[in-house]
Every structure is written in structure tokens, then in C-alpha cells.
Backbone as ProteinMPNN parsed JSONL, in Angstrom:
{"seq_chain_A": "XXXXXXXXXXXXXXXXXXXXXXXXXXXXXXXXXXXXXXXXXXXXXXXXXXXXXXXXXXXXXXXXXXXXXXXXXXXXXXXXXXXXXXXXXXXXXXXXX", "coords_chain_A": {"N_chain_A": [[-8.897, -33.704, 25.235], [-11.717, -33.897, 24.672], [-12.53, -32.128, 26.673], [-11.162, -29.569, 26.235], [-12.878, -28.996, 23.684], [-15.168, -29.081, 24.44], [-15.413, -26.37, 25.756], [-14.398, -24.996, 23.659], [-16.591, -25.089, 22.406], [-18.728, -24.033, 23.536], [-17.853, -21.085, 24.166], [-17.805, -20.435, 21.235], [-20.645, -20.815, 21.084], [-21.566, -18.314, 23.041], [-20.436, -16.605, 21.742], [-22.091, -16.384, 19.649], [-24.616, -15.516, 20.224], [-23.149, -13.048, 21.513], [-22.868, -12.293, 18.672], [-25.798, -12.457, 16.988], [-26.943, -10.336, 19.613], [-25.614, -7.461, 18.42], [-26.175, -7.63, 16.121], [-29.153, -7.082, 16.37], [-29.236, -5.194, 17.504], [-27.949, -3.022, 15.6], [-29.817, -3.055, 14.01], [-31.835, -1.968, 15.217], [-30.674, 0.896, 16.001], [-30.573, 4.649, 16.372], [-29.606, 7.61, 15.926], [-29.844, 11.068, 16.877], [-30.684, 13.911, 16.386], [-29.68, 15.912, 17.516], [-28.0, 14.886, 18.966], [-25.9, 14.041, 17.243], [-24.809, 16.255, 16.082], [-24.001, 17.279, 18.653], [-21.696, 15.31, 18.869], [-20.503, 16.289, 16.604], [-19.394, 18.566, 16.937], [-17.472, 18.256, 19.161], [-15.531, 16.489, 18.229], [-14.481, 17.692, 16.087], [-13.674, 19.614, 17.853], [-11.298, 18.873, 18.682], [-9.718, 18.264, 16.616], [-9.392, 20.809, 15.953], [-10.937, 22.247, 14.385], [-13.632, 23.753, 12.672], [-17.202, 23.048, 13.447], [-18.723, 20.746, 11.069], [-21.856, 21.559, 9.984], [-23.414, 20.538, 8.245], [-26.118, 18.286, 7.222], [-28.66, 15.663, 6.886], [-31.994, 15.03, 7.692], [-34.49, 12.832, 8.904], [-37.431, 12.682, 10.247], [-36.202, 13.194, 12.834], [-34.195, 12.112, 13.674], [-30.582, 11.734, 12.688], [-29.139, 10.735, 9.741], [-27.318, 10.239, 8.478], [-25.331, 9.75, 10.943], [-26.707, 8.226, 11.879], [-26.588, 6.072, 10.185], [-23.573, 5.487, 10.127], [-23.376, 4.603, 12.848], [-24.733, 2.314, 12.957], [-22.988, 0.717, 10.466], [-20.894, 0.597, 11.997], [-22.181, -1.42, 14.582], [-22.953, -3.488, 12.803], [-20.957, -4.292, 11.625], [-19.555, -5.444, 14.284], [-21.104, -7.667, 14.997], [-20.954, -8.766, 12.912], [-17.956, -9.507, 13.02], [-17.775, -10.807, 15.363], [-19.598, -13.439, 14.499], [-18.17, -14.369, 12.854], [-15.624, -14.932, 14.61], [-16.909, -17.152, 16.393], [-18.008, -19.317, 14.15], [-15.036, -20.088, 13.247], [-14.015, -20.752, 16.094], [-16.235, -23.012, 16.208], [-15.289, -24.712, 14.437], [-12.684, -25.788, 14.821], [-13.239, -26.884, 17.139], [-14.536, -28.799, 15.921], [-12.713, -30.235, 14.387], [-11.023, -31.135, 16.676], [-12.212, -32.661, 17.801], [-12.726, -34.979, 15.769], [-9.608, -35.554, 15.766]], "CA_chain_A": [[-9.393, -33.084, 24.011], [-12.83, -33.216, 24.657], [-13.297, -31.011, 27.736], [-11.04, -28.322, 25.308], [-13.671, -29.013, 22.268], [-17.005, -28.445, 24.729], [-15.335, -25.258, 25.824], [-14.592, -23.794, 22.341], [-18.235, -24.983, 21.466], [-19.303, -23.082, 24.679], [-17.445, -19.597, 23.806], [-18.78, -20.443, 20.216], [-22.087, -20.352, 21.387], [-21.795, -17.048, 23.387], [-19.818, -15.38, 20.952], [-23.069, -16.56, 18.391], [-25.394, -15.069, 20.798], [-23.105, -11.781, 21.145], [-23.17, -11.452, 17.622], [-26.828, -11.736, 16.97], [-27.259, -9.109, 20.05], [-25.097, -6.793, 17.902], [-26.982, -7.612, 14.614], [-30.097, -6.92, 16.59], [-29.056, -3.35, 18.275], [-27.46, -2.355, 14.411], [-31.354, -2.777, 13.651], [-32.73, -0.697, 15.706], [-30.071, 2.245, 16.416], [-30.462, 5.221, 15.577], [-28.697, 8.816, 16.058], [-30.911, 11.808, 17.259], [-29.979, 15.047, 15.404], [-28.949, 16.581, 18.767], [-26.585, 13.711, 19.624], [-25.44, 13.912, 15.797], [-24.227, 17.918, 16.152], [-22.556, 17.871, 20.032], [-20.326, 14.806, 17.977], [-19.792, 16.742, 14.991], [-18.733, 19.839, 17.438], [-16.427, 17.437, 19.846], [-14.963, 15.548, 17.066], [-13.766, 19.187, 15.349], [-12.989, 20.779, 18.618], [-10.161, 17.732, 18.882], [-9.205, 19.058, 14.934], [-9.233, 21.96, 15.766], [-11.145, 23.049, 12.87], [-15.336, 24.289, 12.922], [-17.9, 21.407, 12.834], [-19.761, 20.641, 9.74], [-23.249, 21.048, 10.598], [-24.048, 20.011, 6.777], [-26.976, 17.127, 7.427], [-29.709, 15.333, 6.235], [-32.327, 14.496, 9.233], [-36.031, 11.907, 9.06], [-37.993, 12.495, 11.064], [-35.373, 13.89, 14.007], [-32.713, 11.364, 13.404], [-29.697, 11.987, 11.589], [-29.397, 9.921, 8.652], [-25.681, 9.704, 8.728], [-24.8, 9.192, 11.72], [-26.809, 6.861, 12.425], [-25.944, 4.542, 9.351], [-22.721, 5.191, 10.66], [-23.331, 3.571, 13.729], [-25.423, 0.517, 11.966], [-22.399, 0.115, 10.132], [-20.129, -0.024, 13.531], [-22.788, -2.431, 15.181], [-22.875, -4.594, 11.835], [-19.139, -4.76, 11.712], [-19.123, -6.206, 15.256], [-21.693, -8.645, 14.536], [-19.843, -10.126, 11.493], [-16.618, -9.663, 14.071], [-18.471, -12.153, 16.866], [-20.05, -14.639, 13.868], [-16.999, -15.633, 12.08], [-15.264, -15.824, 15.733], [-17.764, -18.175, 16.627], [-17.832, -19.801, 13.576], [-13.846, -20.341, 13.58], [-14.234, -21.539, 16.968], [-16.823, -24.303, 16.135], [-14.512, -25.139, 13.464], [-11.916, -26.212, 15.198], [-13.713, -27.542, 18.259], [-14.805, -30.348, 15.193], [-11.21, -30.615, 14.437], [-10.614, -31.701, 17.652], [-13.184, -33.731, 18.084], [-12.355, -35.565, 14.833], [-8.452, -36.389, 16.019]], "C_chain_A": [[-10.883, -32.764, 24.095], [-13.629, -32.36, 25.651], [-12.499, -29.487, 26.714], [-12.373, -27.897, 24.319], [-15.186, -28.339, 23.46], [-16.546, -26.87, 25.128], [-14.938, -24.104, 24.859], [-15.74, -23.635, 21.746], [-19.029, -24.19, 22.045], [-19.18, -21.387, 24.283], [-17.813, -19.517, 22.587], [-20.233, -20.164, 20.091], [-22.048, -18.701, 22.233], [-21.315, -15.951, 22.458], [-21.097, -15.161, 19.629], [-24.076, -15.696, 18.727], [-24.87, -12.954, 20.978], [-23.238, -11.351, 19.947], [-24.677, -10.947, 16.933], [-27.239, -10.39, 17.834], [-27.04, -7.893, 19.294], [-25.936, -6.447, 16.423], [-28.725, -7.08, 14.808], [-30.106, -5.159, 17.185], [-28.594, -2.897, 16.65], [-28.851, -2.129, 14.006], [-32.535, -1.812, 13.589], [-32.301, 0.73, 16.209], [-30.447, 3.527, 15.688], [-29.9, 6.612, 16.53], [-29.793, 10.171, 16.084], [-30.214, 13.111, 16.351], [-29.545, 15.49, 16.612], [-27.291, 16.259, 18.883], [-25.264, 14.012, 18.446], [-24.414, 14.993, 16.225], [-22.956, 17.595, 17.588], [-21.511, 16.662, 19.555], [-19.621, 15.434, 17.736], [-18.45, 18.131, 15.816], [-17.559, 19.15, 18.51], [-15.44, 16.885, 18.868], [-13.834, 16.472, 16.085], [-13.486, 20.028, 16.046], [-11.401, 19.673, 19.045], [-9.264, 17.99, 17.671], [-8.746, 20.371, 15.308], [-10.05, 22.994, 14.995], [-12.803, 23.312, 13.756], [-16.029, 22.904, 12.553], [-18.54, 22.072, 11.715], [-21.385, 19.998, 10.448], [-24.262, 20.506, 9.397], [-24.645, 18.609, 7.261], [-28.065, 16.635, 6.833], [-30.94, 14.601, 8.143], [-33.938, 14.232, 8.621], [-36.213, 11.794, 10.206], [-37.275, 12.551, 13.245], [-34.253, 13.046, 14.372], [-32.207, 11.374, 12.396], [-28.928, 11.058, 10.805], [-27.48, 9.344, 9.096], [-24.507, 9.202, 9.867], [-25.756, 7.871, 12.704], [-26.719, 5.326, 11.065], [-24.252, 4.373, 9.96], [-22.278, 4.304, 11.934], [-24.057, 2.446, 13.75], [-24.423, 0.356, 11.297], [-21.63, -0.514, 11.23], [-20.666, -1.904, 14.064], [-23.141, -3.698, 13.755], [-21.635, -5.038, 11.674], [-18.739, -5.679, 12.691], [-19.463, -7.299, 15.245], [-20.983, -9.826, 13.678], [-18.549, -10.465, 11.95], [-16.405, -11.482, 14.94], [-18.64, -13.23, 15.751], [-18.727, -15.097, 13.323], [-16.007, -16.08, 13.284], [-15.81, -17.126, 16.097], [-17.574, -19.358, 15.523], [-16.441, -20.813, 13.458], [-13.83, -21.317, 14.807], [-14.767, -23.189, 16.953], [-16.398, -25.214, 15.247], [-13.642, -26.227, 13.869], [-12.407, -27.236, 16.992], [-14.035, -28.988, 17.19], [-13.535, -30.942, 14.534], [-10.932, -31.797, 15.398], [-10.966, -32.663, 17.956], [-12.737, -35.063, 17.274], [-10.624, -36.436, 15.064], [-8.402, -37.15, 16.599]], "O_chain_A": [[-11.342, -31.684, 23.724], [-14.802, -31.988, 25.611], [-13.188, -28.487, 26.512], [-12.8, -26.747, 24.211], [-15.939, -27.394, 23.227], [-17.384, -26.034, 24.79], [-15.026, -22.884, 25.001], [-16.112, -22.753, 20.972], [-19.942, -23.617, 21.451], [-20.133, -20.621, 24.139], [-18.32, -18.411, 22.402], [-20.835, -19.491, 19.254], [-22.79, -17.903, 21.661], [-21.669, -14.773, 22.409], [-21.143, -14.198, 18.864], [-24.575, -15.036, 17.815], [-25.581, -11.971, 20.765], [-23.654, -10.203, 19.784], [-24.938, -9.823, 16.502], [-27.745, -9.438, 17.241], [-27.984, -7.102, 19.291], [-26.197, -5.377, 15.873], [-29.451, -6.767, 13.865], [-30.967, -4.281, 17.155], [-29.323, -1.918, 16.489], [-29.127, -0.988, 13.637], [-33.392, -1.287, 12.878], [-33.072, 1.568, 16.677], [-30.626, 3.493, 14.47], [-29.824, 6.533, 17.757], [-30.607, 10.184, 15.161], [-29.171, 12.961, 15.715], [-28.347, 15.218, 16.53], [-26.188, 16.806, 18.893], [-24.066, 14.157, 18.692], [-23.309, 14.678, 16.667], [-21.726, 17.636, 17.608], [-20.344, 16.946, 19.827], [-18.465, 15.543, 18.145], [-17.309, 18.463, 15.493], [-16.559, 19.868, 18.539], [-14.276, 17.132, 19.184], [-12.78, 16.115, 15.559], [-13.093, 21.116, 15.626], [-10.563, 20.127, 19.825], [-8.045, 17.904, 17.825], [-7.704, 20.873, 14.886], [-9.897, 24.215, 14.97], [-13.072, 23.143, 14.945], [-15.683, 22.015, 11.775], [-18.808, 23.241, 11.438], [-21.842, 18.98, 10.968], [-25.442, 20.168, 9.497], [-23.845, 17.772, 7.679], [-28.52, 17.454, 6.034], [-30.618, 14.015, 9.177], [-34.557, 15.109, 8.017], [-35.604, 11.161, 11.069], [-37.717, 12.147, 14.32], [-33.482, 13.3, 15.297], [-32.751, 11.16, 11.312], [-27.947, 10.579, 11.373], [-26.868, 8.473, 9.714], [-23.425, 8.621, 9.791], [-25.561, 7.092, 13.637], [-26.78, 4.101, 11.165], [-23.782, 3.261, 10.2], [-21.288, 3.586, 12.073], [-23.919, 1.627, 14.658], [-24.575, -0.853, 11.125], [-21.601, -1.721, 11.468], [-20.079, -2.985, 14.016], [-23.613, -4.791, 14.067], [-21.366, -6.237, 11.596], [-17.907, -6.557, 12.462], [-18.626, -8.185, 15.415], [-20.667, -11.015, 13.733], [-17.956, -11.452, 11.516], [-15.673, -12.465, 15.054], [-17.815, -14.132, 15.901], [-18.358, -16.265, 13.442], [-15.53, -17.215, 13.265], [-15.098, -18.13, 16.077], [-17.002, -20.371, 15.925], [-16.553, -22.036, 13.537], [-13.662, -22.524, 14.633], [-14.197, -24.192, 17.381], [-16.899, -26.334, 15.144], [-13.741, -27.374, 13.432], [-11.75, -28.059, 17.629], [-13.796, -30.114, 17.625], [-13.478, -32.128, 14.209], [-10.699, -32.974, 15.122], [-10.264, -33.582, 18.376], [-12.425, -36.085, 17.884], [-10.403, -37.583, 14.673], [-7.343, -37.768, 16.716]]}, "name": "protein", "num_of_chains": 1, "seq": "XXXXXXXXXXXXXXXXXXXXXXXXXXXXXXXXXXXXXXXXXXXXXXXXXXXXXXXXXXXXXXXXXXXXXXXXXXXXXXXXXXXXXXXXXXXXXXXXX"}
């Protein structure tokens, strides 16, 4: 039991560490208006349809797609922490029987 418990506390800890990385790149991402468009035009040549070049853009990054991908990289984050979490959960389970 307790070589299981140090190795869920182990993958607990890396999975704690991937999630801050994740919470730390959601921080600082951001989406170039360039990058934004050859998406929008890939994304609607897969549709079929015309891209929507309708945007909002600060300072030469595009607002929306890059909250879009701060939401992504916040999603994963909160993905990794409650893994982790879970993990260390049950590693004190174990410990405890």
C-alpha cells in the first residue's frame, strides 16, 4: 500500500506542476491577428462556407481568439488540478487503511 500511495502522491505532484504550467501559458497567450484570420479561413474552408473576418484586434492581437485559447489553456489547468487533487485524495485513503 504504501509504495502505491508514494506513487499516486508522485503523479499528484506532476500532474500539480502540469497544471500550474497550463495556468501559467493561459496567462500569457495570446493570438496574433494574422494567426487569428488563416484559422478563421481553414476552419470555413473544412465548412465549406466563407470565413468571417468580423474582429476586434489590441494592439495586433485578436481579442477573441485569443480568449479563446486562455479559455482552452484554463480548462486544462483546472483538468490537471482536480486530477491531482483526486489523486492525493486517495493516496491519503490509502495511507489511512
Amino acid at each position: 500500500m504504501e509504495t502505491c500511495s508514494l506513487y499516486l502522491t508522485a503523479t499528484s505532484i506532476v500532474l500539480g506542476l502540469i497544471s500550474a504550467a497550463s495556468w501559467l501559458r493561459a496567462s500569457v497567450i495570446k493570438v496574433s491577428h494574422e494567426k487569428a484570420m488563416k484559422n478563421r479561413e481553414k476552419e470555413a474552408g473544412k465548412r465549406g462556407e466563407s470565413p468571417n473576418y468580423a474582429s476586434v484586434s489590441l494592439d495586433g492581437w485578436d481579442m477573441s481568439a485569443t480568449f479563446s485559447a486562455q479559455s482552452k489553456w484554463n480548462a486544462a489547468g483546472a483538468f490537471f488540478a482536480a486530477s491531482s487533487i483526486l489523486l492525493q485524495a486517495i493516496a491519503q485513503i490509502l495511507e489511512n487503511v
